[in-house]
C-alpha positions as CSV (number, residue, x, y, z in Angstrom):
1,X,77.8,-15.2,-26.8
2,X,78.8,-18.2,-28.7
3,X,76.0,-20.4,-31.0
4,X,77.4,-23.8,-31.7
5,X,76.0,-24.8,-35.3
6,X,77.2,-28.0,-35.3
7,X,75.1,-29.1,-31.6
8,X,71.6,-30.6,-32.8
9,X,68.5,-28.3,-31.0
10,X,66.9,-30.3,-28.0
11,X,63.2,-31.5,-29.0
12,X,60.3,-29.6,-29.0
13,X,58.5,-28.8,-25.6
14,X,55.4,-30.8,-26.1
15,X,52.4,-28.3,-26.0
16,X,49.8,-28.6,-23.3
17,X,46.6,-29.1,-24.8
18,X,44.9,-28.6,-21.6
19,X,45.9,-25.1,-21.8
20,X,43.7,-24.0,-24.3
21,X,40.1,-25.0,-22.4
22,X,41.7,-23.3,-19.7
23,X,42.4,-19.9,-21.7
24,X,38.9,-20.4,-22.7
25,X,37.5,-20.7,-19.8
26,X,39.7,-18.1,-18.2
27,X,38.5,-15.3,-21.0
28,X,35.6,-14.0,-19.3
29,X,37.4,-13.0,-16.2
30,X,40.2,-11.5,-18.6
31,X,37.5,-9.5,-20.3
32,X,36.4,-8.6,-16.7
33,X,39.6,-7.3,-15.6
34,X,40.4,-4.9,-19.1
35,X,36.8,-3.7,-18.9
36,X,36.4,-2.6,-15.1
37,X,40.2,-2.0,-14.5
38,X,40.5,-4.1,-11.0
39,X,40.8,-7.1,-10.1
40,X,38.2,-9.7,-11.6
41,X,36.4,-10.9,-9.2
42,X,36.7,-14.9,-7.9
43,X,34.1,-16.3,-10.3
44,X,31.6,-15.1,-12.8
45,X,28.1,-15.9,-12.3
46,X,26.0,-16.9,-15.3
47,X,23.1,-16.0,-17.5
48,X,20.9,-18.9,-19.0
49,X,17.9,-18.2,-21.3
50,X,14.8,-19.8,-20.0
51,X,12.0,-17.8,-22.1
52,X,11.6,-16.3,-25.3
53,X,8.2,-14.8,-26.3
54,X,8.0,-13.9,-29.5
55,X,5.8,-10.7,-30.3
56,X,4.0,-9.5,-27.7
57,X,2.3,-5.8,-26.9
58,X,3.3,-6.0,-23.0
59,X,4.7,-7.5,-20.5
60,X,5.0,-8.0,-16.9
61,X,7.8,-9.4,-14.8
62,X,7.5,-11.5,-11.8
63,X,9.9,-13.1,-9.7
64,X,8.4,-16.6,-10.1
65,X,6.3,-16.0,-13.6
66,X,6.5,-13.4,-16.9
67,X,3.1,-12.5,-17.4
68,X,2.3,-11.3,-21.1
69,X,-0.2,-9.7,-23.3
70,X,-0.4,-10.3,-27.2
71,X,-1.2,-8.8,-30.2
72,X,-5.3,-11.2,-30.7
73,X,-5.5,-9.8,-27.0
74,X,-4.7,-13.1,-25.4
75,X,-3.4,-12.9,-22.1
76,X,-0.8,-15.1,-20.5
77,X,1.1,-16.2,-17.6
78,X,4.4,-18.2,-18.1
79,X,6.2,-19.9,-15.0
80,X,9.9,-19.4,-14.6
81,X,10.1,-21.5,-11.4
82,X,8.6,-25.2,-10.7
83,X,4.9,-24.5,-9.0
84,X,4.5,-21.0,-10.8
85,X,1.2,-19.3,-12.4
86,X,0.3,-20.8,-16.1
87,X,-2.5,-19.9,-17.9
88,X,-4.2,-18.3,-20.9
89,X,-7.2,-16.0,-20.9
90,X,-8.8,-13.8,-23.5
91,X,-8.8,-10.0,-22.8
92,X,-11.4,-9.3,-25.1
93,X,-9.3,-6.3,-26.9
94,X,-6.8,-5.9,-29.1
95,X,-3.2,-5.6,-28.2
96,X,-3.7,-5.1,-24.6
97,X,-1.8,-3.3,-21.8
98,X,-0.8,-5.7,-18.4
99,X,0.0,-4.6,-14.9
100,X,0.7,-6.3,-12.3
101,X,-0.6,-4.8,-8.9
102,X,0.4,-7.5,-5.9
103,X,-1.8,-10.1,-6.9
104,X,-3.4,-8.6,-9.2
105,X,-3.2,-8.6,-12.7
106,X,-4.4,-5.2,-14.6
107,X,-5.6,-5.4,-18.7
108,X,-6.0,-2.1,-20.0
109,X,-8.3,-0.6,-22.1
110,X,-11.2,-1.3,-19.9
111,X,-9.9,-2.6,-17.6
112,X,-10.2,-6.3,-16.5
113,X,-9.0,-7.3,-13.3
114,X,-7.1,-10.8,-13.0
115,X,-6.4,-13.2,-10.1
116,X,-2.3,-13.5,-11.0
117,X,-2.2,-17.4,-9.8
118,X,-4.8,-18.3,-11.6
119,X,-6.0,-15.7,-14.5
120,X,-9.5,-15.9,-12.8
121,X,-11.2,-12.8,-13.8
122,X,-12.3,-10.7,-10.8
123,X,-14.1,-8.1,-11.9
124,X,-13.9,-5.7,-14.7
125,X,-14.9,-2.2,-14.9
126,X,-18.8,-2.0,-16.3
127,X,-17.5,-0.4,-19.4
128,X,-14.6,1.1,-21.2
129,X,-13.3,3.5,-18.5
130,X,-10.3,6.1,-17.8
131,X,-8.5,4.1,-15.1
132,X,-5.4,4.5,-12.6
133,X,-4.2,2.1,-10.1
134,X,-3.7,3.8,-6.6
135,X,-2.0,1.3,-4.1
136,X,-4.7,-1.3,-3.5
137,X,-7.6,1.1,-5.1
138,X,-8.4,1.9,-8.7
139,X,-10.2,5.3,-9.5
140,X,-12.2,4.9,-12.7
141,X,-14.6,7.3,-14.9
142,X,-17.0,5.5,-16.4
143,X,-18.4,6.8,-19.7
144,X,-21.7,8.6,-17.9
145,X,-19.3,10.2,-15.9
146,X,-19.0,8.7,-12.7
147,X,-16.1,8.6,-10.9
148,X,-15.5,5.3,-8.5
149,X,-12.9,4.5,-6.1
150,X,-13.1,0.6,-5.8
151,X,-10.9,-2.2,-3.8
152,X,-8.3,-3.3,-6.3
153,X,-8.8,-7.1,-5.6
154,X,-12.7,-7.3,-5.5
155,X,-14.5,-4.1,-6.9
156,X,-16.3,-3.1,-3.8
157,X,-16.9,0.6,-4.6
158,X,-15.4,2.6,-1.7
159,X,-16.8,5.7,-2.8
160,X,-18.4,7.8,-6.0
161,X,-19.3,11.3,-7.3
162,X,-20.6,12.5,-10.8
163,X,-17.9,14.1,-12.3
164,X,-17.2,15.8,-15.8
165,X,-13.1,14.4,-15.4
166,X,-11.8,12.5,-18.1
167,X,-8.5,12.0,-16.5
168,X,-7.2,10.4,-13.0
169,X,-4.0,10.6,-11.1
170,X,-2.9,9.7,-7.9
171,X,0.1,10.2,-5.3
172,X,1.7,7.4,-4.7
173,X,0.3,6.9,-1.6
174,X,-3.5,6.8,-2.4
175,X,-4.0,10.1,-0.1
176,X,-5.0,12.0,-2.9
177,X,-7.4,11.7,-6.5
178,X,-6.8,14.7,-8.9
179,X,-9.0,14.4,-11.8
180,X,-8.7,17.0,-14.5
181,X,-11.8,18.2,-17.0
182,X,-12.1,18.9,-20.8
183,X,-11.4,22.8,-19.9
184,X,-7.8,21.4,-18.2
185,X,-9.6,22.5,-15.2
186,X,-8.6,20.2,-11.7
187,X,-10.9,18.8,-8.8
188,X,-8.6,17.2,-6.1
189,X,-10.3,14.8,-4.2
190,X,-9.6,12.6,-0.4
191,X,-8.7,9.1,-1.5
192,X,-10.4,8.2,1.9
193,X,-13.9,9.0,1.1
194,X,-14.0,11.7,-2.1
195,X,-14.5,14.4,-0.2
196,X,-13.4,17.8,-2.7
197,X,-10.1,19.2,-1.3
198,X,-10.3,21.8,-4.4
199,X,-11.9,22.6,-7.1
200,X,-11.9,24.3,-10.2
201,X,-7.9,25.0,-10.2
202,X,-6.5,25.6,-13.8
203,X,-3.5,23.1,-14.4
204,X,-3.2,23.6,-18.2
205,X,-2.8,20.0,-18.3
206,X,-3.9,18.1,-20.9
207,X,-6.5,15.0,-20.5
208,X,-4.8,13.2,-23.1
209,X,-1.1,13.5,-21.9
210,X,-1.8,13.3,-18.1
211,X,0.3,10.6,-17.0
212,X,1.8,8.9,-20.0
213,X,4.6,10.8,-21.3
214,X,4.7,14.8,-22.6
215,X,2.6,15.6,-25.7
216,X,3.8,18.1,-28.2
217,X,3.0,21.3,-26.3
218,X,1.3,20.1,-23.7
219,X,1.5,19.9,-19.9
220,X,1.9,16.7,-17.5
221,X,1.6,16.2,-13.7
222,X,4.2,14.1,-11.6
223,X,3.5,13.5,-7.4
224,X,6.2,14.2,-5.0
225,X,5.9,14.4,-1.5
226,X,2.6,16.8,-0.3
227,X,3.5,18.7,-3.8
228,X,2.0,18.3,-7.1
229,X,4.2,19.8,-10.2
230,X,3.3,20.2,-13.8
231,X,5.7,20.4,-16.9
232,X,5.4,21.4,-20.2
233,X,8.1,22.6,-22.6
234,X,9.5,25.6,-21.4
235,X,8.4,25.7,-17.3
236,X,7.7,24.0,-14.2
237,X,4.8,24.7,-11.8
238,X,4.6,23.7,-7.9
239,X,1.0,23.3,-6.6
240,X,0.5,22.9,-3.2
241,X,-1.4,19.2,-2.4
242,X,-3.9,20.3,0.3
243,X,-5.6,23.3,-1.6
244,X,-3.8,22.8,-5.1
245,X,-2.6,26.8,-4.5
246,X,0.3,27.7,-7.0
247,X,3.8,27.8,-5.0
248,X,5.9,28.8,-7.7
249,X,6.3,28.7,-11.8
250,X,9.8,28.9,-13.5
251,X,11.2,28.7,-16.9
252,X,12.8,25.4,-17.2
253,X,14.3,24.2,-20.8
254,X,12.9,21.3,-22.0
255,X,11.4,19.4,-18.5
256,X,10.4,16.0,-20.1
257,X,10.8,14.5,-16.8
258,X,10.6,15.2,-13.2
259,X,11.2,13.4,-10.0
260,X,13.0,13.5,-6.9
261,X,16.6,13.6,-6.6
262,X,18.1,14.1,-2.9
263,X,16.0,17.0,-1.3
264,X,15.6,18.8,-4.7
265,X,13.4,18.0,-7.7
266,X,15.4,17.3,-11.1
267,X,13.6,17.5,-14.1
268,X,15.3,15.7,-17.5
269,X,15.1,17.0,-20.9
270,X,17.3,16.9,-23.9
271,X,19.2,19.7,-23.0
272,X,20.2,17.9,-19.3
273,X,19.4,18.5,-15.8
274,X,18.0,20.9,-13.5
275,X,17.8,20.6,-10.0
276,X,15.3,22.7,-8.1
277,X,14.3,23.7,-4.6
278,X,11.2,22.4,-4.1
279,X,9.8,25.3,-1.9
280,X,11.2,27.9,-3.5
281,X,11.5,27.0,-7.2
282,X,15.6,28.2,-7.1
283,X,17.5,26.7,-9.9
284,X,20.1,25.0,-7.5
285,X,22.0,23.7,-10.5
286,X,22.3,22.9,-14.3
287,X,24.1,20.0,-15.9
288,X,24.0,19.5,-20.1
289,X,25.3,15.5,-19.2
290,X,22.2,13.7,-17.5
291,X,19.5,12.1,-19.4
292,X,17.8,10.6,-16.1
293,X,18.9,10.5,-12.5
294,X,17.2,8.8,-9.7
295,X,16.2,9.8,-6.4
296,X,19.3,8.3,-4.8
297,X,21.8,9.8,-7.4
298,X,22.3,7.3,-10.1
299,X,22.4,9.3,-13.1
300,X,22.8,8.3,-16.4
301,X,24.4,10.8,-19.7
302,X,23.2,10.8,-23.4
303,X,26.7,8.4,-23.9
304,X,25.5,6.3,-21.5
305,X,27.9,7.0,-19.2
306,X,26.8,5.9,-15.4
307,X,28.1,8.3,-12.5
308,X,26.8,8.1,-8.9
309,X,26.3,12.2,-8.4
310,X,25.6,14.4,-5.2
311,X,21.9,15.3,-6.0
312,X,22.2,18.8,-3.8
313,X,25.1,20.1,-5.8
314,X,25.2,17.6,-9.2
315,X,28.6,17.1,-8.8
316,X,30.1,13.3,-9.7
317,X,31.1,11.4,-6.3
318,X,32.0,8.3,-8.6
319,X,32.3,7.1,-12.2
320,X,30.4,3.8,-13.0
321,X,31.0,3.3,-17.0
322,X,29.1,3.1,-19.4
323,X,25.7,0.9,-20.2
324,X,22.1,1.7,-18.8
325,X,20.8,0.8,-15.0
326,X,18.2,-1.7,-14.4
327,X,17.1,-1.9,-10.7
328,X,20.0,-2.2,-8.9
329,X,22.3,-3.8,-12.0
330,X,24.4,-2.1,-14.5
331,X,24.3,-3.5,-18.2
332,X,27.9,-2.7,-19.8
333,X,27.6,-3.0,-23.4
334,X,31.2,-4.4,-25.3
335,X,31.1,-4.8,-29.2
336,X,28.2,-7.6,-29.6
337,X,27.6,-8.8,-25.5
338,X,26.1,-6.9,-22.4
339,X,28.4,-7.6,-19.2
340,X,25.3,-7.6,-16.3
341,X,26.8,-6.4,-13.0
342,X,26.1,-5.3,-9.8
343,X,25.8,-1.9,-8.9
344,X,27.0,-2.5,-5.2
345,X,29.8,-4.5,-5.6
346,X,30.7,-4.5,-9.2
347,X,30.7,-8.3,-10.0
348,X,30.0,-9.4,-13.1
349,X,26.9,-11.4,-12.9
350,X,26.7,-12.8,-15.9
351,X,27.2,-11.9,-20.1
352,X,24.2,-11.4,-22.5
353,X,25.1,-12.0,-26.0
354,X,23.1,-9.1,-27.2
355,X,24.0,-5.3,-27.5
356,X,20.5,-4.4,-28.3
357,X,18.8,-4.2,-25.3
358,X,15.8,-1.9,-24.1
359,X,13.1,-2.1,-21.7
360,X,14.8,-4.6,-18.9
361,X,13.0,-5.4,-16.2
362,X,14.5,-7.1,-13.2
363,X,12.6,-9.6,-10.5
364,X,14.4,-12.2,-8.0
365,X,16.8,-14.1,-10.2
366,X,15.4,-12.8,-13.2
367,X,16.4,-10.5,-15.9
368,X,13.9,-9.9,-18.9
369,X,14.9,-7.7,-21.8
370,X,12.9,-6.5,-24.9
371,X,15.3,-7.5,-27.7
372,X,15.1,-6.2,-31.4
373,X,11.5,-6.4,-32.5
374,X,8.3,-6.1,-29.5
375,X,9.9,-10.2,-28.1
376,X,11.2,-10.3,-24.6
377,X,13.9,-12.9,-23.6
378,X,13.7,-13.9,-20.1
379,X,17.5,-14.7,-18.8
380,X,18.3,-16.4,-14.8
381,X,20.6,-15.3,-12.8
382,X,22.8,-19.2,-11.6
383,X,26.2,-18.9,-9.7
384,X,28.6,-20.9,-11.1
C-alpha cells in the first residue's frame, strides 16, 4: 500500500450534532438490552413523580388517591387523579396506623372508622380496643372484655360474647374468629353468629405477637385453607379449623414466615425454605436460597435474585434477575436507578432514580415507594 505525502487530506466530515440527542435518547433502551440480555423492547414507558410526603407513620395506596397518616396523628387523603378523595381529619392519637378496607378507611389504635371519599368518620370503636378486620366485619375486644363482631361500614353489631381474649384473628374469609387468652389458651368462634366451635385449645401463642410478626421466642398463627398453623423458632404446628385438633407438629429451622406455595405450605426463615405437606407435615423439600416465595412460585433469594420455582419440588423453572417483586412488577436495581418492569412480559416500564427502595406498594398506574427516611414518593406509570 502506497501513502502519497505530498496529496493534501480531504476536509473533515462535518459531525452530526443531531446525533448526540439521539444517543441520548437512545441510552435507556441500550441499558435495557445489556441489563436483560434480549432484545429491548420498542419503547420505554416512563415514570413521573407526582407526590412526595414527607414523614409520615403510614400509608395507604389507592389507585385514584394515597391516603396517609402522620406523626400529630393527622390523617390525610391526597388525589393522584382529577375528581379524587382530599381531605384532612384528626385521628385523635399519635402516629397512627391506616388501612384501607374497600371504602373504608381503618385508624389504628382504637380504631376509627373513615368514609375513604370523604374522611367522614363512621363510627369508632367505644374505646381503645384489640381489633382485626375480617372481609367486611371487624372483631373487636373492648377493654371489659367483650368481644363484637360489627359491619365494617356502619357498626351494627352482628353479634357478641364476654370473653377473657385479648387477641383476634381471622381466615381470610370471615368463616372463622380465633381469639386467644392471657394463658395462650384458644376459643374459635363461627364468624356467622359466634357460636364456640372450640374451646380451651392450648396454642402457645402469644397475645402480643399474634398477627404482627414473630417475637423473640414466641409463637404466631397464619390461615390457610380449613387449616390453622402456628410457628415459633424451631417447629410448625397444623391445627385442624373445625375443632382446632392438632394434625401434626414438626421441627422446622427458623419458620419466620408461612404461607402457601402450590399445594404445600413454605415457611421462610433465615436459613431458607421449607416446603411441607399440609396433611401430613412431610418435609417435601429444603432450599438455603429463598427469603420469601409466593403462592404462585415467585421466589425471591437473600441476593435478591428473582427465580419463578416449581413450588411442589423447589426446583428453578426460570431465572428473573435480580431486584425485589412488587405485585406483579420487578424492581431491577443498577448502580444509583431502579429499572421497573413487568413480570409478564419483561418491558421496562419506566426508571426510578433511586436504589433505596423499600416498602412499594402498587395500585392502577401507580407506584409508591418508601424512600430513605419514613417519606413515600408516589411515581405514574405514562407510555411514551
Amino acid at each position: 500500500m502506497l501513502i502519497d505525502l505530498d496529496t493534501t487530506p480531504p476536509p473533515a466530515r462535518p459531525r452530526d450534532r443531531r446525533a448526540v440527542p439521539a444517543l441520548v435518547a437512545a441510552l435507556p433502551l441500550l441499558l435495557a438490552f445489556l441489563l436483560y440480555g434480549s432484545a429491548p423492547p420498542d419503547r420505554l414507558g416512563e415514570l413521573s413523580e407526582v407526590l412526595e410526603t414527607g414523614v409520615v407513620s403510614s400509608t395507604v395506596l389507592a389507585p385514584d388517591a394515597l391516603y396517609l397518616a402522620r406523626e400529630n396523628g393527622v390523617v390525610e387523603a391526597s388525589p393522584l387523579t382529577p375528581g379524587g378523595p382530599r381531605w384532612s381529619a384528626q385521628a385523635g392519637v399519635d402516629a397512627p396506623n391506616v388501612i384501607l378496607a374497600g371504602d373504608v378507611l381503618v385508624v389504628r389504635p382504637g380504631a376509627l372508622f373513615l368514609d375513604a371519599r370523604t374522611g367522614r368518620v363512621l363510627w369508632r370503636t367505644p374505646d381503645p380496643s384489640v381489633v382485626r378486620v375480617l372481609g367486611d366485619r371487624v372483631a373487636y375486644v373492648d377493654s371489659g372484655g367483650l368481644l363484637r363482631v360489627a359491619d365494617l361500614a356502619t357498626g351494627r353489631v352482628r353479634w357478641q360474647r364476654r370473653t377473657s381474649d385479648r387477641a383476634l384473628d381471622g381466615d381470610p374469609g370471615g368463616r372463622y374468629v380465633l381469639g386467644i387468652d392471657d394463658e395462650r389458651l384458644a376459643t374459635l368462634y363461627s364468624g356467622a353468629d359466634g357460636t364456640i366451635l372450640a374451646a380451651g385449645q392450648s396454642l402457645d401463642v402469644d397475645t402480643y405477637a399474634l398477627g404482627i410478626g414473630l417475637a423473640v421466642g414466641q409463637k404466631t398463627d397464619g390461615f390457610v385453607g380449613d387449616v390453622l398453623y402456628t410457628h415459633g423458632l424451631t417447629s410448625v404446628a397444623a391445627y385442624r379449623l373445625t375443632d382446632l385438633e392438632l394434625m401434626w407438629d414438626v421441627r422446622i429451622a427458623d419458620p419466620s414466615l408461612l404461607g402457601a406455595c402450590g399445594s404445600l405450605v413454605c415457611t421462610i426463615g433465615d436459613r431458607g425454605a421449607t416446603a411441607i405437606d399440609p396433611a401430613t407435615g412431610e418435609v417435601r423439600w429444603t432450599s438455603p436460597e429463598w427469603r420469601s416465595i409466593a403462592p404462585d412460585g415467585l421466589a425471591v433469594a437473600a441476593d435478591r435474585r428473582v427465580a419463578r420455582i416449581d413450588p411442589a419440588t423447589g426446583r428453578v423453572t426460570r431465572e428473573l434477575g435480580r431486584g425485589s417483586l412488587v405485585g406483579d412488577l420487578l424492581l431491577r436495581y443498577d448502580r444509583d436507578r431502579t429499572f421497573v418492569t413487568g413480570l409478564t412480559d419483561g418491558r421496562v416500564l419506566g426508571v426510578v432514580p433511586v436504589i433505596a427502595l423499600a416498602d412499594c406498594t402498587t395500585a392502577g398506574d401507580y407506584l409508591a415507594c418508601r424512600i430513605g427516611d419514613r417519606s413515600v414518593t408516589v411515581w405514574r406509570f405514562t407510555d411514551s
